[in-house]
N, C-alpha and C positions, 0 to 999 in steps of 0.2 A: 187298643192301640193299632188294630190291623188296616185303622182307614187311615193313622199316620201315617202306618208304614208304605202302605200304598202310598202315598201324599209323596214322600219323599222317594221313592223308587220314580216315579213320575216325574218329579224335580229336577233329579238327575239323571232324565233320556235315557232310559233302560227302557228296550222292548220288555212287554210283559212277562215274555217268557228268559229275561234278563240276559239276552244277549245283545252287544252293543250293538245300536243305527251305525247307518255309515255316512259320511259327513255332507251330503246333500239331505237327508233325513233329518240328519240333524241340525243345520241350518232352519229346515222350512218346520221342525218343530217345537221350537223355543217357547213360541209363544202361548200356541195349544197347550203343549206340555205345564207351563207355570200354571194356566188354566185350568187344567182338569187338577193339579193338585192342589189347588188353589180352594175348589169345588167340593175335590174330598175331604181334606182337612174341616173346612166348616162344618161341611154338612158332619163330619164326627162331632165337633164341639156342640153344635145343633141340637145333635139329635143330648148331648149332655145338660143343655142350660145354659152354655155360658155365651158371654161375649168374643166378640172375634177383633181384635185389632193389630193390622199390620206393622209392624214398627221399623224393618227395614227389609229389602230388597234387593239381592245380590245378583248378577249375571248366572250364575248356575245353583241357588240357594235363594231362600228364604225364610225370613223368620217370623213366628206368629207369636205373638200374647194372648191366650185368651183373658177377658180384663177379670178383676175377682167379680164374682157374685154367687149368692146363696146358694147352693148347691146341694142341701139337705137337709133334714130336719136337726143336725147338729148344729148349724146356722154356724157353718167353715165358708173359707171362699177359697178358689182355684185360682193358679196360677202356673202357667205353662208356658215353656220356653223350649225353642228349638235349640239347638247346637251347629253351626255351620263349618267348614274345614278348617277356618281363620282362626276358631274357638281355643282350637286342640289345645290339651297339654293347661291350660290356666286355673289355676286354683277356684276351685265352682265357687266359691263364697265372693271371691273378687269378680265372678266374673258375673254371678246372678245381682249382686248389688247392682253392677252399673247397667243390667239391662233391663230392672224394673224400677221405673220411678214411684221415690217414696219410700224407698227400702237401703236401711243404712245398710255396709256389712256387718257391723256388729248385730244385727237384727237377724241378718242372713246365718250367719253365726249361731245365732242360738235357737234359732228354726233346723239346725240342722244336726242339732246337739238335742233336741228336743223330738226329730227321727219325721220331722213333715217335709221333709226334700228326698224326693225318689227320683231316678230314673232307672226306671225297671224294677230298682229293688233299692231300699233304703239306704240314703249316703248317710253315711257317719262322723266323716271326717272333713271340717271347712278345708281342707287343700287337697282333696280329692281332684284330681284330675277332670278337665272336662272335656266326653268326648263327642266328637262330631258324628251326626247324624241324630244321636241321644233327645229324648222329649224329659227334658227336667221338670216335674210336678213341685211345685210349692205350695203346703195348704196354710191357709195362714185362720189362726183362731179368731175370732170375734169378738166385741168389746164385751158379750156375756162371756167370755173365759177368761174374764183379765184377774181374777179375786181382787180387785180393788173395789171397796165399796160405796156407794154412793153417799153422798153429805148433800143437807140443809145447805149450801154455800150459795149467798144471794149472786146471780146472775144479772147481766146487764147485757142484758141481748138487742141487738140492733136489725137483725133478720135471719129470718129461716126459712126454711124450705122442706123439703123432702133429703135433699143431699149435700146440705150444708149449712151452717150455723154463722153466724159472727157478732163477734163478742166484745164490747167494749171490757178488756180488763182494768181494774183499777190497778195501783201499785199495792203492792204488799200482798200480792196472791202469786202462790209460785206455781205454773202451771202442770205440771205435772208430778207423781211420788219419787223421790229420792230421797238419799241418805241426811236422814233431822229430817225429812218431807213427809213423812209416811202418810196424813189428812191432810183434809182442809185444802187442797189445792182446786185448781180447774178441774181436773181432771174427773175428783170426784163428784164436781160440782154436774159435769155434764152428766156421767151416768144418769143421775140421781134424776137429770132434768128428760134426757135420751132412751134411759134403758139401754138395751142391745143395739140400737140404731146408731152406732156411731161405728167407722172402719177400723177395721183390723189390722191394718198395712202397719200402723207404726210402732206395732207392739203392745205387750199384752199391759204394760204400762202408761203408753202412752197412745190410746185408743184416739183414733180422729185427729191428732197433733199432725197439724203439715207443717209451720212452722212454729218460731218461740218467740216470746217477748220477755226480759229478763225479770226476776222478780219483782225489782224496784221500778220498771218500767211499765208505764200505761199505757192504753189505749188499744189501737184495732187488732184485732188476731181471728183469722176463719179457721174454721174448724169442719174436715170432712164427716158427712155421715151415712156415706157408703166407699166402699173401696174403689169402684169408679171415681167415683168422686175425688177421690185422696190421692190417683193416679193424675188426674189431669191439672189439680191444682199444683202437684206436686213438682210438674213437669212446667207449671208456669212459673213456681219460684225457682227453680233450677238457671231461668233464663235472664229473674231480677228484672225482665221489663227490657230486657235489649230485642223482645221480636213484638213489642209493642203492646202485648196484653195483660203484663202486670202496672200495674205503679205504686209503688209506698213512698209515704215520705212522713219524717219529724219532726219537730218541735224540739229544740235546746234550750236551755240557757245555760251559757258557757261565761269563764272568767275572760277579761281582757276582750281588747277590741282589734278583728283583725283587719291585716293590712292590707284587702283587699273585700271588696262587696261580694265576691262570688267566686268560686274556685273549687278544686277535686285533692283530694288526699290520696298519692297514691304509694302505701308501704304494707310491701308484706308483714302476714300474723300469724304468731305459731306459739307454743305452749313458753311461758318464762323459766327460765332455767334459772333462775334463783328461786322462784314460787310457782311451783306447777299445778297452783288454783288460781294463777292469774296468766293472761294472753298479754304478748310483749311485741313491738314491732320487733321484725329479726334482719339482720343481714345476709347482703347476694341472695343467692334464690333459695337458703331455706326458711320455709316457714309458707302457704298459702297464700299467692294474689288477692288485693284486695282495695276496691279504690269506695270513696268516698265522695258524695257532692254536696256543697254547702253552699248556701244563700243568706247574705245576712239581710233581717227584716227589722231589727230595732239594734241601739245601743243605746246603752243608761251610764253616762258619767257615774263615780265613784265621786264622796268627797275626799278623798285623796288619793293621789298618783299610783295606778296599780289594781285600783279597785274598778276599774268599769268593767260591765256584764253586757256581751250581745247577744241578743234572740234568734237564733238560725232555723231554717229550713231545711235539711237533711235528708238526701237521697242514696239509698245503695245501689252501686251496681255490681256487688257481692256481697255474700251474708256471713261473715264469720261470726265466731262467737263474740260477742260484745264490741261488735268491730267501731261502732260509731264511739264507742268510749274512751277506746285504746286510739283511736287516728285524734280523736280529738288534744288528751292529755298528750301527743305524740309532738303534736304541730305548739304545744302552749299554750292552751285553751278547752281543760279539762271544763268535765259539764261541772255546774254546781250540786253540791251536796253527796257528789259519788264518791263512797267509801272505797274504793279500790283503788281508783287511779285519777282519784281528787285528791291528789298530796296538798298539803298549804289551805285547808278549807278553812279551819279555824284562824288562821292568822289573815286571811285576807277578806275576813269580814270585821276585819276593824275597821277598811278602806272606805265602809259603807254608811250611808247616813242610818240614823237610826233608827226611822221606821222600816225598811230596805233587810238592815242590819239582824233585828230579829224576826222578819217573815224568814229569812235566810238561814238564819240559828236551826229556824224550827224548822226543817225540811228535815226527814225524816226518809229520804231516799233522793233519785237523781234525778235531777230535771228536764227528765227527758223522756215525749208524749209521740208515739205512734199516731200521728192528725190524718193520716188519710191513707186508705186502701182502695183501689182499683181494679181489677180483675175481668177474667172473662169466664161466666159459669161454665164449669168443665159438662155440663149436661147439655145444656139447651145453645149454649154459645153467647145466651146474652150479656150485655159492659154490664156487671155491679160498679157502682163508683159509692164508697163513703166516707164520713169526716165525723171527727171527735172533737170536742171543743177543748181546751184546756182544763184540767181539773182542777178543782179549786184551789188544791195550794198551790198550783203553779199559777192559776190566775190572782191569786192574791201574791204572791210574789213579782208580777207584772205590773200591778195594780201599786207595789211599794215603790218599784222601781221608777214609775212614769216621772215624778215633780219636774225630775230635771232631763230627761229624758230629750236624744236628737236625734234623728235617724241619718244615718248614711248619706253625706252629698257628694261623695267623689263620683267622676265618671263611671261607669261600669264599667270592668276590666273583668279578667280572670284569668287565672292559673292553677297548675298543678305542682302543688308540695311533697314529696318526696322526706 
């Protein structure tokens, strides 16, 4: 630590022999000064292995990441964080969540319950105080420490690389172990496919997971397989495509036709206080922002009143938990076949002709497919763009719906729902 320390005596305009410039010294060396510590600090991680990336830049302070990577034959990765004066006093677990991307607090939490967050000397306690000047070390384990063990689970792989994977999921594979999870998921599925080659960032459970697609849900999901890697993808879904280098968008089929071609959902989400395994829109500001955008691309009249299904196009520009679900059934047009918050499933497939009627019976989850993924590779900077077709039973479900089938002729309008 003695080339940080230097790094940071440097930082903050201390002659060497640490008595203060005086303020024309100190004006003409701002610059120098961030420079040479600038120089030392690297060249410390340097001469360690790791990567160097600046994450912000303060008038008298600066703060360095270095990014994880291998860093022994234990096959750990490093992760270091400066502490600036603003820092002081904030609970380390709140405060190292928000300044590594990819890293929940709950994660940070039990890295430091598990004795891998040091500065200087091991912190023990998530509300340890954080204090300024401090180089907080985070080692984070690797997908070979997860004891989760690899499965046979068939894979539908759409590309890979060196430092990233991406996976068409089907529905009915849940991606990572939890409670009733314990096999059979992605998770084990990648080991099995990966070995140790997947990042460590999201936990010793959920190796390589930057983000999720819910059980019942198909379609595109990437998956890091270096901690690099997990860091810059992570930091692209954090943004959902508003600084232009993510795009996701879905596939519905919802009840009811709505009253406009195209429009955004905008209601906060937060845990239901009648059922606390379900997400509820909530009133005033509690509960997480969260908006939603929809495009209708087909409607399929019902034989009777009640019963027509539209085909949307669904984009987030925030990711809550099951948020396309909950705005959907929120606005009156829950997706089909969703067990949670498809209230009325069985009584309003009587509305439907009969071929329509039992493709619809037989859905066996929700109708609703991850069609397209966009990204910018967090390594080399290059656009991945991909697309998933419809899965069979939602294309035979399309396929029931067409006879009588019209699409949208109103003028194009839109609005936000609330």
């Amino acid at each position: 630590m003695c080339a940080a320390r230097a790094a940071r005596r440097e930082a903050n305009h201390l002659h060497r022999d640490g008595s203060e410039p005086d303020e024309n010294e100190r004006g003409k060396s701002t610059d120098d000064d961030l420079e040479i510590a600038l120089e030392a600090l690297f060249a410390h991680q340097v001469g360690r292995g790791c990567l160097r990336l600046i994450v912000s830049h303060h008038e008298n302070f600066f703060l360095i990441v270095t990014s994880a990577v291998p860093i022994d034959e234990q096959k750990q990765s490093l992760i270091e964080v400066v502490a600036g004066p603003e820092d002081a006093g904030q609970r380390v677990d709140r405060w190292l969540a928000s300044k590594i991307d990819g890293v929940s607090r709950a994660r940070v939490q039990s890295l430091i319950r598990d004795g891998h967050v040091r500065a200087g000397e091991t912190i023990s306690e998530p509300r340890t105080p954080v204090k300024p000047g401090a180089v907080y070390t985070v080692t984070l384990p690797q997908a070979g420490d997860t004891g989760v063990e690899g499965e046979d689970v068939p894979l539908d792989i759409v590309y890979e690389d060196d430092d990233l994977i991406v996976i068409d999921k089907p529905a009915g594979l849940v991606v990572h172990p939890s409670a009733g999870h314990a096999s059979g998921t992605l998770v084990n599925a990648l080991i099995a496919h990966c070995g140790d080659s997947l990042s460590g960032i999201g936990g010793i459970k959920r190796p390589g997971i930057v983000h999720r697609l819910d059980k019942d849900t198909s379609g595109l999901l990437v998956v890091a397989k270096s901690d690099a890697a997990h860091q810059g993808l992570a930091e692209q879904f954090q943004s959902h495509g508003r600084d232009g280098r993510l795009h996701r968008s879905y596939l519905a089929f919802v009840w009811g036709k709505l009253s406009l071609p195209a429009g955004s959902i905008d209601a906060r989400l937060g845990r239901s206080r009648a059922n606390r395994m379900k997400i509820a829109v909530t009133r005033g500001m509690v509960g997480r922002s969260a908006t939603t955008h929809y495009e209708v691309i087909d409607v399929f009249p019902g034989e009777t009143p009640g019963g027509d299904v539209s085909l949307l196009r669904l984009v987030l520009e925030t990711g809550r938990t099951h948020q396309i679900r909950v705005h959907l059934a929120h606005i009156g047009h829950p997706v089909l076949g969703d067990p949670t918050y498809g209230a009325g499933f069985k009584t309003r497939l009587g509305s439907l002709s009969g071929k329509a009627k039992d493709v619809a019976s037989s859905l066996t989850r929700q109708a609703l497919h991850a069609a397209e993924l966009e990204f910018e590779h967090p390594i080399s900077g290059k656009k991945l763009k991909f697309s998933s077709k419809l899965p069979a039973d939602l294309e035979q479900l399309g396929e029931a719906l067409k006879p009588t089938h019209v699409k949208p002729t109103e003028k194009k309008r839109s609005r936000r729902l609330k």
